[in-house]
C-alpha positions in Angstrom: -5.0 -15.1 -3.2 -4.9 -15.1 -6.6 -8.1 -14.2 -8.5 -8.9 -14.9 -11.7 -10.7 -11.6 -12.9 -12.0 -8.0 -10.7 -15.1 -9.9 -10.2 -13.7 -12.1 -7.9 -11.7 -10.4 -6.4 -14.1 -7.3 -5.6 -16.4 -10.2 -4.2 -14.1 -12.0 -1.7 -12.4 -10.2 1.3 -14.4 -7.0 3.5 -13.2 -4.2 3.3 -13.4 -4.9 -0.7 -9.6 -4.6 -2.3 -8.5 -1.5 -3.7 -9.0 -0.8 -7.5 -6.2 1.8 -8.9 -6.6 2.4 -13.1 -3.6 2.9 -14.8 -2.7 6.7 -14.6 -2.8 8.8 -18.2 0.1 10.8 -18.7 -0.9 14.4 -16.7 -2.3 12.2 -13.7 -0.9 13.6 -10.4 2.2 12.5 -9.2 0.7 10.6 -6.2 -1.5 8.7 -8.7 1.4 7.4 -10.6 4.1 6.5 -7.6 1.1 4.5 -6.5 0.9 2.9 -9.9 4.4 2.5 -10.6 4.9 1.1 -6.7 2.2 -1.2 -7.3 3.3 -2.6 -11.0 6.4 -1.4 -11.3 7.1 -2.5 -15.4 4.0 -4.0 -16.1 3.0 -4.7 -19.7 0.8 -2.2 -21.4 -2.0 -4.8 -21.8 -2.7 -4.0 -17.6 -5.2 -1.4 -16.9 -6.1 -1.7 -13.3 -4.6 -2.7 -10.1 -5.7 -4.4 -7.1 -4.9 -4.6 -3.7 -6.2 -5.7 -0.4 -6.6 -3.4 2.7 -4.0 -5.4 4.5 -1.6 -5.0 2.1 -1.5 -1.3 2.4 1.0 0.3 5.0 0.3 3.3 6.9 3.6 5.4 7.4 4.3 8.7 8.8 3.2 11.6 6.3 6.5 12.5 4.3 6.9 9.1 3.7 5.7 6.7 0.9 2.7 8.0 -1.3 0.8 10.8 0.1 -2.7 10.3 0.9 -5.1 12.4 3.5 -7.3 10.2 6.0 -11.1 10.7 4.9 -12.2 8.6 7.2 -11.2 6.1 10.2 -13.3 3.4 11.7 -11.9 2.0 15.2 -13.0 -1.0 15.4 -11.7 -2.6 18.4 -8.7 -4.6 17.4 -8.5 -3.6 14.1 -9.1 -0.5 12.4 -10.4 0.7 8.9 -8.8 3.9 7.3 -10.8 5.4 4.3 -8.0 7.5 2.2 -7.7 9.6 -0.6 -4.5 9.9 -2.9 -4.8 12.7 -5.4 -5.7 11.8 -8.7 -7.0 8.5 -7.6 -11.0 8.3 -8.4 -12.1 6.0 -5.5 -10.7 5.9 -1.8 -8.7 3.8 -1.1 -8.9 1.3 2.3 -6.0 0.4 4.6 -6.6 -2.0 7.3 -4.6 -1.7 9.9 -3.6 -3.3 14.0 -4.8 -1.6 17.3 -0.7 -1.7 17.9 -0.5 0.8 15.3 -0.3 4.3 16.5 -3.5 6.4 16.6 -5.0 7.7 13.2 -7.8 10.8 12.5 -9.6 11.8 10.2 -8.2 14.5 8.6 -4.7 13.5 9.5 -2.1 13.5 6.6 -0.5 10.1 6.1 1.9 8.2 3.9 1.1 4.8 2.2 3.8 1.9 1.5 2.2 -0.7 -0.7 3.2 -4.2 -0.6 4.1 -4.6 -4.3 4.6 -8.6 -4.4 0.5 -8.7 -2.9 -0.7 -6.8 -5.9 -2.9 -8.2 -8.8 -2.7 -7.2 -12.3 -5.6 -6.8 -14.7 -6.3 -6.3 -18.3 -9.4 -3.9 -19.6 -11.5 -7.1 -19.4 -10.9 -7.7 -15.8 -8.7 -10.7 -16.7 -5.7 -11.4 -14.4 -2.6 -10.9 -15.8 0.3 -13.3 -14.5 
């Protein structure tokens, strides 16, 4: 669970964990909560960080970080949600239960990370403790 660089950590695990970089200052609000929920007072030195689909909570929109469903992938007994969060360069993934109530694309959603499940790393793609 703990990686030692992006390398790693990009390998291991399908879907692949979510990369977020650190936000510059006019990045869009979304962007940073997402930031600041996921490292909260991090030291400068951390550039980017990680965390895994399952990790990721899917909320009613209007709660938690807003992000817009680009894409969802029932899978049976799981299923994959492809998102975007504005100002955030890549989609992110949320895995999440068939108990969980129905999800479309298109639908408007909130995100709750799981801040003690993220990973920290420098602009080397070292882990920072």
């Amino acid at each position: 669970n703990r990686p030692a660089n992006e390398f790693v950590a990009t390998f291991l695990g399908a879907p692949r964990i979510n990369l977020v970089d650190r936000p510059g200052a006019r990045a869009p609000l979304p962007h940073q909560a997402l930031w600041q929920a996921l490292t909260g007072s991090a030291p400068a030195s951390v550039q980017r960080a990680g965390l895994r689909p399952e990790h990721l909570r899917v909320t009613e929109a209007g709660e938690g970080i807003a992000a817009s469903v680009v894409l969802a992938e029932h899978l049976g007994d799981s299923s994959i949600l492809h998102l975007r969060v504005d100002g955030v360069e890549a989609l992110l993934n949320a895995k999440i239960g068939a108990d969980h109530r129905p999800v479309a694309t298109g639908q408007a959603v909130g995100l709750v990370p799981g801040p003690s499940w993220a990973l920290a790393f420098d602009a080397a793609g070292r882990l920072v403790s």
